[in-house]
Biopython code that builds the backbone (N, CA, C, O; Angstrom):
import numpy as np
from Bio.PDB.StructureBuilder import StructureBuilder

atoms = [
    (1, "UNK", "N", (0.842, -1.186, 0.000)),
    (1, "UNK", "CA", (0.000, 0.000, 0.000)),
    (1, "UNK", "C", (0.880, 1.239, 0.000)),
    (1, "UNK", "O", (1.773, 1.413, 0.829)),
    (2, "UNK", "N", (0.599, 2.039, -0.914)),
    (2, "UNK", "CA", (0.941, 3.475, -1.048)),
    (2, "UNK", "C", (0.378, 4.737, -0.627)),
    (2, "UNK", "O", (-0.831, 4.506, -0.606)),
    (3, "UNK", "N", (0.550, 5.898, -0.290)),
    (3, "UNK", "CA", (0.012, 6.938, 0.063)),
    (3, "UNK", "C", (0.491, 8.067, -1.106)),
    (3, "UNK", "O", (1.650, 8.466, -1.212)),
    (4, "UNK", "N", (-0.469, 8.435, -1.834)),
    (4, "UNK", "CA", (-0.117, 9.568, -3.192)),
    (4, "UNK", "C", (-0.812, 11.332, -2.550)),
    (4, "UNK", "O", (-1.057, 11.638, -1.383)),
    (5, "UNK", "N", (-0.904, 11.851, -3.306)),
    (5, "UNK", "CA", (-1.228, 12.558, -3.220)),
    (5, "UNK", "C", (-2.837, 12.964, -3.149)),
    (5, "UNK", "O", (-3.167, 13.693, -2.214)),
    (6, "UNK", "N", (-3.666, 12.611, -3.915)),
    (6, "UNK", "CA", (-4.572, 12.382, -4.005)),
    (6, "UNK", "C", (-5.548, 12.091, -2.441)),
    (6, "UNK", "O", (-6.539, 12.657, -1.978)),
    (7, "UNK", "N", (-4.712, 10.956, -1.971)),
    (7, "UNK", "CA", (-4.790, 10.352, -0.592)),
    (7, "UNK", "C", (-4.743, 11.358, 0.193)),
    (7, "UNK", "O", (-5.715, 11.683, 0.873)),
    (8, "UNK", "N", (-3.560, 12.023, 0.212)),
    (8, "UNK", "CA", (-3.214, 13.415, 1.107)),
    (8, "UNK", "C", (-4.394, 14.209, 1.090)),
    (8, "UNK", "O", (-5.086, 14.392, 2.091)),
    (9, "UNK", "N", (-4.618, 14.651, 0.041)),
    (9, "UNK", "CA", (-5.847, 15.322, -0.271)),
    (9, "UNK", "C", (-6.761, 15.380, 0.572)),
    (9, "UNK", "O", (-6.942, 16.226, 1.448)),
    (10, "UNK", "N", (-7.624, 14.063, 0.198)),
    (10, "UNK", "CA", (-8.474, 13.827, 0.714)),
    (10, "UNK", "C", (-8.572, 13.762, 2.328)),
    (10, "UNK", "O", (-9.666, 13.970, 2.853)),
    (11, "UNK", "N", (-7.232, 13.423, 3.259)),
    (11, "UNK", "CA", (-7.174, 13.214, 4.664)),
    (11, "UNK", "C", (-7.573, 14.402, 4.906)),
    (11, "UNK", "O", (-8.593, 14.656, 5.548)),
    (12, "UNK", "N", (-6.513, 15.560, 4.228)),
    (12, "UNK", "CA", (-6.640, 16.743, 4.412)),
    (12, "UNK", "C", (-8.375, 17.427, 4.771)),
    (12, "UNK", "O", (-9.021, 18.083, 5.587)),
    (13, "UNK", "N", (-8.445, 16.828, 3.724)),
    (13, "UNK", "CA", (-10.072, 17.768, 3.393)),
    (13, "UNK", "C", (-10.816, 16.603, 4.668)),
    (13, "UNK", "O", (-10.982, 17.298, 5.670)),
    (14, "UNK", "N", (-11.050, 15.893, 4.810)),
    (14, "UNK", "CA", (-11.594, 15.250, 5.950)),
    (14, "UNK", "C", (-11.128, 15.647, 7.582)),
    (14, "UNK", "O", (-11.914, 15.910, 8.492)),
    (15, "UNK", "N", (-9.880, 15.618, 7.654)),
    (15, "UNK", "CA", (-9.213, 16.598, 9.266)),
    (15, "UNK", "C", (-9.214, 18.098, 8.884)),
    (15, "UNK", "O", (-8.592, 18.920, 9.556)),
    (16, "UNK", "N", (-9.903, 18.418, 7.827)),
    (16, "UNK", "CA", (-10.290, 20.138, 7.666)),
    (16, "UNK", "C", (-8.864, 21.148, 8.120)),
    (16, "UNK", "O", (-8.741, 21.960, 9.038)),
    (17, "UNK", "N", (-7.909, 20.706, 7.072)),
    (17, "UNK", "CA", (-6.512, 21.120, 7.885)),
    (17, "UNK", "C", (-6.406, 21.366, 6.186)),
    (17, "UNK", "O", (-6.764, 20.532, 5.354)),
    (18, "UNK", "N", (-5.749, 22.899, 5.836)),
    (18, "UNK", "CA", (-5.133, 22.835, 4.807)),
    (18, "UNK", "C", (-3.712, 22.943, 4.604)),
    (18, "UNK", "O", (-3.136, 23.629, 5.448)),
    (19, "UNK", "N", (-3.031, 22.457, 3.732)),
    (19, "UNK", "CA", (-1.767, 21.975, 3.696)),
    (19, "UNK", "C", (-1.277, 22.147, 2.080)),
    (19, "UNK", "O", (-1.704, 21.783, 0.984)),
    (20, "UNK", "N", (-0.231, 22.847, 2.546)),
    (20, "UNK", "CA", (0.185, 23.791, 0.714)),
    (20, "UNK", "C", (1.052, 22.245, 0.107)),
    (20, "UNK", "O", (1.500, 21.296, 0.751)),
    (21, "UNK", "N", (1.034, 22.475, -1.161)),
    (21, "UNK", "CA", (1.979, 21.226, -2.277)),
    (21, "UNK", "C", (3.242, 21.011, -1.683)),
    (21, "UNK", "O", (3.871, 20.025, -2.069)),
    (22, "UNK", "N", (3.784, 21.812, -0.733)),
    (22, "UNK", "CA", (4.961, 21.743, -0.005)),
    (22, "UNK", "C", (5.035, 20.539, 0.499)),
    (22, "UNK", "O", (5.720, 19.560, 0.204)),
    (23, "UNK", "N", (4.050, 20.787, 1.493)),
    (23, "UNK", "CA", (4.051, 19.802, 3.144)),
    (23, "UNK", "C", (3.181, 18.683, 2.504)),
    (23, "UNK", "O", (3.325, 17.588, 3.047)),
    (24, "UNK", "N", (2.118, 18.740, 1.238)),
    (24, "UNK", "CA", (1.710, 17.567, 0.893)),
    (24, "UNK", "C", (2.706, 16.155, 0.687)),
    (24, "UNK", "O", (2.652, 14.955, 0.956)),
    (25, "UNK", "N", (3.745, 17.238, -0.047)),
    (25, "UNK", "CA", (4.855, 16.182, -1.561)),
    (25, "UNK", "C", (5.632, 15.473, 0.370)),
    (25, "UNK", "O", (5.723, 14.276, 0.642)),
    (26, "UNK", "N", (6.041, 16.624, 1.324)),
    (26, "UNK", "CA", (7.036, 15.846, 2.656)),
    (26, "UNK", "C", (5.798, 14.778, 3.150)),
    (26, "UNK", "O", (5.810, 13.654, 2.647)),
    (27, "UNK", "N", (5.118, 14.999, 3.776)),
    (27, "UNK", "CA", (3.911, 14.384, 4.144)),
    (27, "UNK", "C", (3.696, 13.059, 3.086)),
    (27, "UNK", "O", (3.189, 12.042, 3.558)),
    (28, "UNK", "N", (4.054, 13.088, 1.785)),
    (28, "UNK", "CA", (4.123, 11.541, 1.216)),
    (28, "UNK", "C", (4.920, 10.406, 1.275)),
    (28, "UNK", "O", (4.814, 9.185, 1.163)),
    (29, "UNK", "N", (5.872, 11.374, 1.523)),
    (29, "UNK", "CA", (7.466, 11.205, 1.356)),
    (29, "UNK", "C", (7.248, 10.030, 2.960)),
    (29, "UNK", "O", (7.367, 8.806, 3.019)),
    (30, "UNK", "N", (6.934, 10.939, 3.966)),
    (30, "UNK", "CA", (7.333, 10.590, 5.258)),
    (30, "UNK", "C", (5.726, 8.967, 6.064)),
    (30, "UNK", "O", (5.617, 8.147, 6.976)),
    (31, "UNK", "N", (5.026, 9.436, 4.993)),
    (31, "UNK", "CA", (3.818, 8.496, 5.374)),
    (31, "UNK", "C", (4.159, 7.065, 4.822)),
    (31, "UNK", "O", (4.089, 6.045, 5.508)),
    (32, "UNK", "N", (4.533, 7.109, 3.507)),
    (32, "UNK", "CA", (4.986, 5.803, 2.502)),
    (32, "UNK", "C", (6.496, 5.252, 3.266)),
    (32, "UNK", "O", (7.006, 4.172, 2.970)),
    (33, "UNK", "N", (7.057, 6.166, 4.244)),
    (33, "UNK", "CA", (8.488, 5.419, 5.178)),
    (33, "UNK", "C", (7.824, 4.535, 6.035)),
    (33, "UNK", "O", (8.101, 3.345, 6.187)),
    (34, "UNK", "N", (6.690, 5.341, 6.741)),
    (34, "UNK", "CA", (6.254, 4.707, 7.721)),
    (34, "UNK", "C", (5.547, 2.973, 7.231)),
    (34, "UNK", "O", (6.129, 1.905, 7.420)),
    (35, "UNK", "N", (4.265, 3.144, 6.628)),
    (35, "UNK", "CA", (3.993, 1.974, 5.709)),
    (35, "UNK", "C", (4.959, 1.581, 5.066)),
    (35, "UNK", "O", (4.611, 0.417, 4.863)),
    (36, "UNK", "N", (5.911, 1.689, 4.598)),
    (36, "UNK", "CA", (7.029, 0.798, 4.502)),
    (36, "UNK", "C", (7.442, -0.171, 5.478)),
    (36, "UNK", "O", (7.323, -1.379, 5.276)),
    (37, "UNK", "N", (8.018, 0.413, 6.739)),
    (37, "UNK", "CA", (8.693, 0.006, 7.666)),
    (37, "UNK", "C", (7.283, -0.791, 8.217)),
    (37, "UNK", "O", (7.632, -1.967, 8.325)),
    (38, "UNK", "N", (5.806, -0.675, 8.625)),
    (38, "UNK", "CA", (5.137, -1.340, 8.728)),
    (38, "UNK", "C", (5.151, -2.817, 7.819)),
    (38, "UNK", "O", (5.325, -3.968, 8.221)),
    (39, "UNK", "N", (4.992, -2.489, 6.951)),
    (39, "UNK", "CA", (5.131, -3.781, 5.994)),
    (39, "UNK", "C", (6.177, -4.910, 6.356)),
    (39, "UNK", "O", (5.927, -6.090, 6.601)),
    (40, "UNK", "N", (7.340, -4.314, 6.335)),
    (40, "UNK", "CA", (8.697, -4.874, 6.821)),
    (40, "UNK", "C", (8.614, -5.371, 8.443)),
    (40, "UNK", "O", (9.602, -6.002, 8.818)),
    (41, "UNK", "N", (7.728, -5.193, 9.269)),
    (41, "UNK", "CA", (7.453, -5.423, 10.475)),
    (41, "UNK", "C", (6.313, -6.650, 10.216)),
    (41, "UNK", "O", (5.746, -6.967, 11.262)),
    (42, "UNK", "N", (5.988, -7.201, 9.331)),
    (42, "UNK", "CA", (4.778, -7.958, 9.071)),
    (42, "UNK", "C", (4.873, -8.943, 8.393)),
    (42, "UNK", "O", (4.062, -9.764, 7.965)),
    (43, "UNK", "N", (6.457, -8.746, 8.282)),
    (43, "UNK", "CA", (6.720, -9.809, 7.669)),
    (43, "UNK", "C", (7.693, -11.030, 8.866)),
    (43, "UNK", "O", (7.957, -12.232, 8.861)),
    (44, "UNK", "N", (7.903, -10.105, 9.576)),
    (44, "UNK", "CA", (8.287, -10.572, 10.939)),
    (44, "UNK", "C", (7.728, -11.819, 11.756)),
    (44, "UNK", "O", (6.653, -11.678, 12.338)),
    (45, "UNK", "N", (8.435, -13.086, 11.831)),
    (45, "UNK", "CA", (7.686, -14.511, 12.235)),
    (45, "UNK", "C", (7.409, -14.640, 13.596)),
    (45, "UNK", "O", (8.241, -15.145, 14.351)),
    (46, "UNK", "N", (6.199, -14.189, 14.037)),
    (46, "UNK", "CA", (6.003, -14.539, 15.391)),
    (46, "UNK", "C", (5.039, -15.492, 15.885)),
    (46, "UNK", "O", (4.233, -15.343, 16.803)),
    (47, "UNK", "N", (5.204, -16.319, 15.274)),
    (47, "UNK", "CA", (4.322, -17.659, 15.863)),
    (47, "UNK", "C", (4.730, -17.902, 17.022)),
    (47, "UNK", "O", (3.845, -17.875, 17.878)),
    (48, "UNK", "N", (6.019, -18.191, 17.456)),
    (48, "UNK", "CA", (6.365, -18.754, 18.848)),
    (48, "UNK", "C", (6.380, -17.785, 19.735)),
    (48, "UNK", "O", (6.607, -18.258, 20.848)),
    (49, "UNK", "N", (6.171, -16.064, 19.759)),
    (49, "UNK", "CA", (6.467, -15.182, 20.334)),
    (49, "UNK", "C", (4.759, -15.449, 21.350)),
    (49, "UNK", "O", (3.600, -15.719, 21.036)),
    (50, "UNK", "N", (5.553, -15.161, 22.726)),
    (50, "UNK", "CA", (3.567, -15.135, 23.512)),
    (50, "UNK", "C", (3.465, -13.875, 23.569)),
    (50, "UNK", "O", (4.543, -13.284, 23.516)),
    (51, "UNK", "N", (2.117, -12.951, 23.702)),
    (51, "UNK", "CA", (2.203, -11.965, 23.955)),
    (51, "UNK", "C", (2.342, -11.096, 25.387)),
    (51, "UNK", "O", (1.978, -11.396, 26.523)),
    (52, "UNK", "N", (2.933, -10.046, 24.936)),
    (52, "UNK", "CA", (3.023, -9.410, 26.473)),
    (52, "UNK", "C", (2.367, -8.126, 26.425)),
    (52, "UNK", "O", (2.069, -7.579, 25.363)),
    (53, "UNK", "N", (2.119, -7.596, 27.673)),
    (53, "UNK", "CA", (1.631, -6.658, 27.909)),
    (53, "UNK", "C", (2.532, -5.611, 28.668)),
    (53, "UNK", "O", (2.180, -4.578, 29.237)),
    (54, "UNK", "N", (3.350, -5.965, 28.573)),
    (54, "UNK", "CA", (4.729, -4.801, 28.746)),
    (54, "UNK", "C", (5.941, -5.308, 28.284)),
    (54, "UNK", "O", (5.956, -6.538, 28.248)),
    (55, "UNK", "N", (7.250, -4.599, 27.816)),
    (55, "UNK", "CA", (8.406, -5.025, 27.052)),
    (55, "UNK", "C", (8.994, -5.458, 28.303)),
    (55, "UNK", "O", (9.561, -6.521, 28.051)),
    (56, "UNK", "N", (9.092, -5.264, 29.114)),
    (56, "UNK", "CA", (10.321, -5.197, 30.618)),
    (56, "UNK", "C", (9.077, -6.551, 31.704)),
    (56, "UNK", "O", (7.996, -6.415, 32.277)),
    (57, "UNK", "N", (9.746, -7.372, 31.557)),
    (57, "UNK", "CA", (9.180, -8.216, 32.944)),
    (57, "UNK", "C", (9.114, -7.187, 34.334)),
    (57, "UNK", "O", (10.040, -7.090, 35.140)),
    (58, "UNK", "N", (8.221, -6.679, 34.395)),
    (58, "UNK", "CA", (7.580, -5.979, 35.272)),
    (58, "UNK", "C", (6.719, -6.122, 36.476)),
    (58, "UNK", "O", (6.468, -7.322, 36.369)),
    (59, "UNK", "N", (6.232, -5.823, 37.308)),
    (59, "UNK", "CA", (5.101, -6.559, 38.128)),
    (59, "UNK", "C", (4.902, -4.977, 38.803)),
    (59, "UNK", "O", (5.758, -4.138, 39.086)),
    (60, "UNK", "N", (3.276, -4.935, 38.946)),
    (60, "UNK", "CA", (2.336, -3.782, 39.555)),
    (60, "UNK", "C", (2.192, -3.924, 40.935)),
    (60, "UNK", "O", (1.344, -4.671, 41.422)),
    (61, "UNK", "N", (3.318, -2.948, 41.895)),
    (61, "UNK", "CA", (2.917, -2.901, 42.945)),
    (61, "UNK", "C", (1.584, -2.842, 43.507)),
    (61, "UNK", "O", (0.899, -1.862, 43.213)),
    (62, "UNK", "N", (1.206, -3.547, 44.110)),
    (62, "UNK", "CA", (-0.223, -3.480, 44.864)),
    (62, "UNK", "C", (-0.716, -3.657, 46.496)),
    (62, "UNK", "O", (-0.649, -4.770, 47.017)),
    (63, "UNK", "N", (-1.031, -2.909, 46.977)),
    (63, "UNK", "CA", (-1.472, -2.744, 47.851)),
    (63, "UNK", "C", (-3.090, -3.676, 48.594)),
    (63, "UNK", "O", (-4.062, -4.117, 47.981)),
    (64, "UNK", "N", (-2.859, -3.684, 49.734)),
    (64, "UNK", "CA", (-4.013, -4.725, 50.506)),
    (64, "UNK", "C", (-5.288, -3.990, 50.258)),
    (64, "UNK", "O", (-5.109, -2.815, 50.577)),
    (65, "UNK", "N", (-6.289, -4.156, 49.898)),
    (65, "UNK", "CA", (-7.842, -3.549, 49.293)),
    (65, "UNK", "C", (-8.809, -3.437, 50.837)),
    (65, "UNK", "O", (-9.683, -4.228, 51.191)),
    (66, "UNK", "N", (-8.309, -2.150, 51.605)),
    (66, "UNK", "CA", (-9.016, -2.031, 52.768)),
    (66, "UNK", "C", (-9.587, -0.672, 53.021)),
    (66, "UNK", "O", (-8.692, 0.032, 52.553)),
    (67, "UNK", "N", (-10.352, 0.009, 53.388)),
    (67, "UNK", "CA", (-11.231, 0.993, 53.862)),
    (67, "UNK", "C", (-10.051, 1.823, 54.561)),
    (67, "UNK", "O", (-9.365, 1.268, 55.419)),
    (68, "UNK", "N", (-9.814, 3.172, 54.190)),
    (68, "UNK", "CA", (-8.859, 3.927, 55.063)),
    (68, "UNK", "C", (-9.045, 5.397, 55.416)),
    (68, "UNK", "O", (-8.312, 6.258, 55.903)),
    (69, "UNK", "N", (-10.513, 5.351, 54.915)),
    (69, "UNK", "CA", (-11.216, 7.174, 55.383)),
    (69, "UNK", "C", (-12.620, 6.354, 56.094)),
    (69, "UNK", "O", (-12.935, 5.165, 56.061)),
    (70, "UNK", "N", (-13.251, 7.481, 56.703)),
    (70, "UNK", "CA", (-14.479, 6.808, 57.265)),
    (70, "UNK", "C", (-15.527, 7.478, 56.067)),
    (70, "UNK", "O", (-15.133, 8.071, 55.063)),
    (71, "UNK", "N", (-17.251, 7.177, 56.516)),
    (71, "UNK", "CA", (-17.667, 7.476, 55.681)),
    (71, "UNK", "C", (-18.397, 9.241, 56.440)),
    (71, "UNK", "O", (-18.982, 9.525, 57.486)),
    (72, "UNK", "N", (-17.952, 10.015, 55.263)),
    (72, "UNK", "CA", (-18.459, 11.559, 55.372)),
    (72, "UNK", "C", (-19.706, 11.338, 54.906)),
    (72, "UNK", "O", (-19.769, 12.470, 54.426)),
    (73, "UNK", "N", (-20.687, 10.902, 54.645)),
    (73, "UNK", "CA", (-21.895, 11.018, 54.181)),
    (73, "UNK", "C", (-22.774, 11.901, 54.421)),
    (73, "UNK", "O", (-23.081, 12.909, 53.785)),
    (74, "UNK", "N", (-23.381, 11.241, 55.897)),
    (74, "UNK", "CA", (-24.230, 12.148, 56.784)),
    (74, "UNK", "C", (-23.540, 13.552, 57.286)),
    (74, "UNK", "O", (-24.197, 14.555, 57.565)),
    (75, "UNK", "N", (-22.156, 13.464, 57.354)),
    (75, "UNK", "CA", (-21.822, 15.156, 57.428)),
    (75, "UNK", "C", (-22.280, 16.264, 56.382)),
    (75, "UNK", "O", (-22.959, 17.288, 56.449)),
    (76, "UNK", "N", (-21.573, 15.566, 55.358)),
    (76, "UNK", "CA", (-21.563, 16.503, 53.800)),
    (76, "UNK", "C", (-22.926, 16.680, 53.705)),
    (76, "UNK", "O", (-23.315, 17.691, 53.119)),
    (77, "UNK", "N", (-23.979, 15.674, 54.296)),
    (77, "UNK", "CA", (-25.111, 15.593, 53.698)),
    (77, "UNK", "C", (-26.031, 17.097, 54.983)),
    (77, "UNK", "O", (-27.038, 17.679, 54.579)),
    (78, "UNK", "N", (-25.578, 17.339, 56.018)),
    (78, "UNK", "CA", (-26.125, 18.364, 56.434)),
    (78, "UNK", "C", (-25.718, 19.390, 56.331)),
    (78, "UNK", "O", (-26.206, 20.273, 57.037)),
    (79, "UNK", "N", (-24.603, 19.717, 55.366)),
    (79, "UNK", "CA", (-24.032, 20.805, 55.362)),
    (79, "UNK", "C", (-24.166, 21.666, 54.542)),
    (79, "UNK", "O", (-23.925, 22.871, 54.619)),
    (80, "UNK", "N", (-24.793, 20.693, 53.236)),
    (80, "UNK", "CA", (-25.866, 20.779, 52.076)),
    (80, "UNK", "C", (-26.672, 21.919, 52.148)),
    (80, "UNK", "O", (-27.504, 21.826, 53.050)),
    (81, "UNK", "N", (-26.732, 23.320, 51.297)),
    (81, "UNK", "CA", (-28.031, 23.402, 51.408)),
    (81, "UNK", "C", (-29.481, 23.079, 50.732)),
    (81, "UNK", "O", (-30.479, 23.799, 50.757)),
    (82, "UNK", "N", (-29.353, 22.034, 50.234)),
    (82, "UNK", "CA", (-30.850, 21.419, 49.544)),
    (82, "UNK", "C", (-30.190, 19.733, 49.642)),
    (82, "UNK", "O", (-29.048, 19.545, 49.222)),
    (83, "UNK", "N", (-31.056, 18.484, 50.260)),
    (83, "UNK", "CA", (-30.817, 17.594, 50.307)),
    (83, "UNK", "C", (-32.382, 17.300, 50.085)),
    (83, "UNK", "O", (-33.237, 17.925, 50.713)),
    (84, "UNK", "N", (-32.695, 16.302, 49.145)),
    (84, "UNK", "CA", (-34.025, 15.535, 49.043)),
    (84, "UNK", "C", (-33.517, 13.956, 48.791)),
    (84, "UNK", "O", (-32.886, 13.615, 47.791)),
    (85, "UNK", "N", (-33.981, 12.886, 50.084)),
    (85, "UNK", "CA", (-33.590, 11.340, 49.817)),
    (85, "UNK", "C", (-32.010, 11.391, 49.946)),
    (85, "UNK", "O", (-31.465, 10.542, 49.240)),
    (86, "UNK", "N", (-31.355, 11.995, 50.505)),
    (86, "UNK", "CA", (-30.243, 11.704, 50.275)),
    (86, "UNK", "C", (-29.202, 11.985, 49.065)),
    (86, "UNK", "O", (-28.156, 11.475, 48.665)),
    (87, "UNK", "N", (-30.116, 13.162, 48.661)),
    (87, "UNK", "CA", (-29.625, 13.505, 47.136)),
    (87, "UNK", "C", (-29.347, 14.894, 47.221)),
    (87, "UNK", "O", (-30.283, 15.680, 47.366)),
    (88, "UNK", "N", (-27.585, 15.493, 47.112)),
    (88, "UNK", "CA", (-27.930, 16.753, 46.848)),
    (88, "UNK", "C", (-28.586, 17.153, 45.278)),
    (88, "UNK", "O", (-28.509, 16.608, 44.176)),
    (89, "UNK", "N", (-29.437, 18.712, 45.920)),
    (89, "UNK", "CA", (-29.783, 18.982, 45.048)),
    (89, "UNK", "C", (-29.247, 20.705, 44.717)),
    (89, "UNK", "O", (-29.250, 21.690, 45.455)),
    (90, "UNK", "N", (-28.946, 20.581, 43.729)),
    (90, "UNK", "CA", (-28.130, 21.749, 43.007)),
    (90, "UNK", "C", (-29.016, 22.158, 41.509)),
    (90, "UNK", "O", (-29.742, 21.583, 40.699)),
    (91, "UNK", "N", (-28.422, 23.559, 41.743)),
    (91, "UNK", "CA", (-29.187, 24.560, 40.446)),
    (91, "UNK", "C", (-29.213, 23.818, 39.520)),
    (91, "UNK", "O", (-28.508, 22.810, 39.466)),
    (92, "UNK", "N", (-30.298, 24.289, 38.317)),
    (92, "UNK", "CA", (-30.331, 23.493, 37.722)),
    (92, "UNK", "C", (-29.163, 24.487, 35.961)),
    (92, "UNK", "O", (-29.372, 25.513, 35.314)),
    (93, "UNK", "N", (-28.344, 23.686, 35.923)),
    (93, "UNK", "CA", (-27.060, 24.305, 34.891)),
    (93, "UNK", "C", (-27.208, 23.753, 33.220)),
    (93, "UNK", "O", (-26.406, 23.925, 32.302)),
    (94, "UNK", "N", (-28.071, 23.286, 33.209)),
    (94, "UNK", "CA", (-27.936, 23.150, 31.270)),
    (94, "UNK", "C", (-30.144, 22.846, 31.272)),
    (94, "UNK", "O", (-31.004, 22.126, 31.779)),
    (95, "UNK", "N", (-29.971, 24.061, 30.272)),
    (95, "UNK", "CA", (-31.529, 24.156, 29.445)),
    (95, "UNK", "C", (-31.656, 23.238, 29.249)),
    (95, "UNK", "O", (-32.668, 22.869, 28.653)),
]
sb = StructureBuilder()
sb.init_structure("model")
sb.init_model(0)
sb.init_chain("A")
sb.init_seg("    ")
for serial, (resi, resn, name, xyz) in enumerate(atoms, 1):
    if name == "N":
        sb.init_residue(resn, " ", resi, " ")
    sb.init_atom(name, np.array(xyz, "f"), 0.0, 1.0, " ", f" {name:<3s}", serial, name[0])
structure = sb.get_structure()
């Protein structure tokens, strides 16, 4: 697959970005490297490869899953000025 001009064009006129014959002709130049080097990456045999979800054998510190504030509820909730059910109620901000 190639990227011409034409192509450019059209991205252009779709991301509503205009872009002079200059930066089109670099912009071909530099899109058709990239799909290149894609291509050349695809040709790459990874059947035996497993996948990972990070390059670096890594591991996510984690912490014990316990309660460490109390609950503000009933405070916030009288401090309110409009509470109905347990619901603040606030201006009303979009027509």
């Amino acid at each position: 697959m190639t990227i011409n001009q034409k192509d450019i064009e059209k991205i252009a006129h779709l991301a509503r970005i205009n872009i002079s014959e200059e930066e089109s002709a670099t912009l071909e130049v530099k899109l058709n490297s990239i799909i290149s080097m894609i291509d050349k990456m695809q040709e790459v045999n990874t059947d035996n490869v497993e996948p990972m979800s990070h390059a670096l054998e890594v591991t996510q510190p984690l912490r014990e899953d316990k309660v460490t504030e109390s609950d503000i509820r009933s405070d916030a909730l009288k401090i309110a000025p409009e509470v109905v059910d347990s619901i603040f109620i606030v201006p009303q901000v979009i027509e």
